[in-house]
matplotlib code that plots the C-alpha trace (Angstrom):
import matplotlib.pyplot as plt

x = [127.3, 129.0, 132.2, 134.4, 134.1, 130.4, 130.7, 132.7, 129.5, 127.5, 130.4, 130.4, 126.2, 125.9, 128.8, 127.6, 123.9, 122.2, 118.9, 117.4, 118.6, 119.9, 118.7, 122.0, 122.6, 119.2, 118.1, 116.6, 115.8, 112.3, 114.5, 118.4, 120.0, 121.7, 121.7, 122.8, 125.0, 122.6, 119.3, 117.0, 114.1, 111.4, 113.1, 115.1, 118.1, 121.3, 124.7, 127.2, 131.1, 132.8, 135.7, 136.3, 137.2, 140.9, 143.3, 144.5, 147.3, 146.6, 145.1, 141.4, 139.5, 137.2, 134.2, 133.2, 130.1, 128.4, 128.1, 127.2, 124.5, 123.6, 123.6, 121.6, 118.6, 118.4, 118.4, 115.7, 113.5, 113.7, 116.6, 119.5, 122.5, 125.2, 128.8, 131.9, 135.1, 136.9, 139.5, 136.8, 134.6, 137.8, 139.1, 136.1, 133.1, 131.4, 130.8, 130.4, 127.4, 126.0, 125.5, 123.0, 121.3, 120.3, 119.5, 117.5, 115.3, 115.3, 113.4, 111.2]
y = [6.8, 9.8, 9.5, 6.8, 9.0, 8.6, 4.8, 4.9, 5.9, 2.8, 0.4, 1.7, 2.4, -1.1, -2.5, -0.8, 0.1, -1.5, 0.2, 1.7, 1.9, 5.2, 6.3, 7.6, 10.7, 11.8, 15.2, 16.8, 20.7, 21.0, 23.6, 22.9, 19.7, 19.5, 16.0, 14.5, 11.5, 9.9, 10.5, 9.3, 10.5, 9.9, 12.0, 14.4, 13.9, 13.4, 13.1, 14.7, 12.8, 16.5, 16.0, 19.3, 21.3, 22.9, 24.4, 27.6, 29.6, 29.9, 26.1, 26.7, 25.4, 26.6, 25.5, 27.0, 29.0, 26.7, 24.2, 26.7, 28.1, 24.1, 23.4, 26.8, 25.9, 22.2, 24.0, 25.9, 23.0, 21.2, 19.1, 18.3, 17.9, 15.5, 16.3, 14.1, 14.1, 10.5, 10.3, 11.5, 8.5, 6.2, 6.7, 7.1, 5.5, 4.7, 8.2, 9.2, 6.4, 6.9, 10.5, 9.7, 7.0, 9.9, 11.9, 9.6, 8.6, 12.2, 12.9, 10.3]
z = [189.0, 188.2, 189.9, 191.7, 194.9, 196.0, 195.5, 198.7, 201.2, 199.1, 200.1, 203.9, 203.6, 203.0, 205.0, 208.2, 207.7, 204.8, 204.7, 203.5, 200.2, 199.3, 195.2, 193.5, 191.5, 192.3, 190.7, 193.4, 191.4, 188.8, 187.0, 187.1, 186.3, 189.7, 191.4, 195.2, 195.1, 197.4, 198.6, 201.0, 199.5, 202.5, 204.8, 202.1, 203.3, 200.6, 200.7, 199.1, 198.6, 197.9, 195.8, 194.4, 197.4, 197.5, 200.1, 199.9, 201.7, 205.7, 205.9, 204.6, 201.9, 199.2, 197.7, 194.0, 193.9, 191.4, 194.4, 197.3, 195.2, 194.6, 198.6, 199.1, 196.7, 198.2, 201.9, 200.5, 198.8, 202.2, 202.2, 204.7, 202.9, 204.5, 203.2, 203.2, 201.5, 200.4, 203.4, 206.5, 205.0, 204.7, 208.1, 210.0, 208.5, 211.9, 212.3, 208.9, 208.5, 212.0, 211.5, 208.6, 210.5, 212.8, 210.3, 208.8, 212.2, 213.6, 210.2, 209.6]

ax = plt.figure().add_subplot(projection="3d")
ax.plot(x, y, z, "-o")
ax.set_aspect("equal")
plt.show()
């Protein structure tokens, strides 16, 4: 596992859902080296534990373009990307996990 982060949705995947078993830093691109911290590879759906956003003045938040272009290719090859930062999955991991159970039976 590449970071600490995205071993927070495994602890609450497995706490709360349990199956099926999500395949970690899977690289989801033929040509770039870019990878999902989880994937669900039947239904293509992956989720993403962002870490690297940052606030800026006026209250939003950026993303760098590295990972837009990332998200943009995997919208394009398919995939529905789920994305979560640490605290959303630490306080509210009902939702956070429920959200990809839908996913994952409205795309079966």
């Amino acid at each position: 596992m590449s970071t600490d982060k995205s071993v927070i949705f495994h602890y609450y995947w497995n706490l709360l859902a349990g199956s099926p078993e999500p395949v970690p830093e899977y690289r989801f691109h033929h040509d770039r080296k870019w990878r999902f911290d989880w994937a669900f590879l039947e239904q293509k759906v992956a989720v993403e534990v962002e870490g690297n956003a940052w606030r800026v003045p006026g209250g939003g938040r950026h993303m760098q373009d590295p990972d837009l272009e990332k998200y943009n290719n995997a919208a394009l090859l398919g995939w529905r990307v789920f994305r979560f930062s640490p605290k959303m999955l630490k306080e509210k991991p009902d939702e956070c996990i429920n959200m990809i159970k839908e996913a994952l039976e409205a795309f079966k």
